[in-house]
N, C-alpha and C positions, 0 to 999 in steps of 0.2 A: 724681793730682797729680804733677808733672815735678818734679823737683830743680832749684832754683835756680843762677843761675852762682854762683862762689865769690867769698866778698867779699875786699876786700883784708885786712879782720882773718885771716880763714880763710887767705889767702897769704900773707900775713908770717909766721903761726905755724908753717905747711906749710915753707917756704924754711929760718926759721931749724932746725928738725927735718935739713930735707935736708944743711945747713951742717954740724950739729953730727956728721951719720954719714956723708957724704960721707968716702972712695969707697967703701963698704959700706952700704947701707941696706939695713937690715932686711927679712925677706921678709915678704909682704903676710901671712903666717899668724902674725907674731911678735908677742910683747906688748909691743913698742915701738911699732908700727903700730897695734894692737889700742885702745893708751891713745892714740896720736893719733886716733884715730876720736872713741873717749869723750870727750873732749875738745873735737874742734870740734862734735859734737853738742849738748853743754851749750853752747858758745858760740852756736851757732843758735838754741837753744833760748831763751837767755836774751836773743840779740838780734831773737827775734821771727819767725826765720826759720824754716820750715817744708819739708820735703820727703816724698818716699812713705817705705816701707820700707827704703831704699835708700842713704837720706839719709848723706852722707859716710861710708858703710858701710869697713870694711877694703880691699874690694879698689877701690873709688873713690877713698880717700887715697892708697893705694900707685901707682894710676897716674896723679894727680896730683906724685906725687914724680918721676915719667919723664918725665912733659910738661915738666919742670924741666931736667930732665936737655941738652935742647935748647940751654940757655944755659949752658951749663956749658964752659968754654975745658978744663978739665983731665977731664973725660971723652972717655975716645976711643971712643966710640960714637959715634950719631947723636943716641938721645934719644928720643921719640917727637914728633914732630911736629905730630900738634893738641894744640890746649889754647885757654885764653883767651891777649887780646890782657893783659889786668892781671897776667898772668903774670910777660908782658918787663918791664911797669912796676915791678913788686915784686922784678923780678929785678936789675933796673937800679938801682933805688932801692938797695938793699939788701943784696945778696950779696958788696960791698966793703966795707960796714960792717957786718961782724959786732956789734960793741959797741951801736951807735945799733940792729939790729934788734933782737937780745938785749930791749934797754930796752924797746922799744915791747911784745917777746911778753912782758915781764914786767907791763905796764902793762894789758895784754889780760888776760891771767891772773889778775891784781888783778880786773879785771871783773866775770868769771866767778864768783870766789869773794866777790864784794860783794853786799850786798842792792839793790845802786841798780838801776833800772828800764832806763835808757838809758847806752850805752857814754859815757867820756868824750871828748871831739872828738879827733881823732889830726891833729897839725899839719904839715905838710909845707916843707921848707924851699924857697921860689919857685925857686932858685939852683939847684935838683936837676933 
């Protein structure tokens, strides 16, 4: 079975992670990296989503953090280059409001550790 593309929950929570250690992120062997795996694993899990062994493993979050890296105005590298197209969206949406993303990975997070079955709807302002 293929691993799915990443939802926007998984790239909001991914982005704000980048924000908060931006210009150092953690190396893909660290337990900062390690508990973001755990983490969007339970969120898959708990949103029904499914992949091989592989599934948002350590070294797939970490270079999901580089494919980010692309939109980044104050890295002076390049980035790596592919990724998804919801990347720029989430990157766009969100990487000038640190406070309103905060909110939403806290509201994710509440999910996670809730007994409810389905995420709650996440609303997007039309105006964005």
């Amino acid at each position: 079975m293929a691993n799915p593309n990443w939802s926007r929950d998984e790239l909001i929570v991914t982005l704000d992670f980048y924000l908060r250690h931006t210009p150092s992120i953690p190396a893909k062997t660290s337990k900062e990296i390690e508990a973001l795996s755990k983490f969007l694993n339970i969120l898959g899990t708990k949103a029904g989503v499914h992949g091989d062994a592989d599934f948002r493993n350590p070294n797939g979050v970490y270079l999901k953090l580089m494919n980010l890296r692309r939109f980044d105005p104050e890295y002076k590298g390049k980035g790596m280059e592919r990724g998804g197209k919801d990347e720029e969206i989430v990157w766009n949406l969100y990487a000038k409001k640190p406070d309103e993303l905060h909110k939403l990975v806290n509201t994710i997070r509440s999910f996670v550790d809730s007994e409810e079955a389905t995420p709650p709807p996440v609303t997007f302002n039309p105006d964005d």
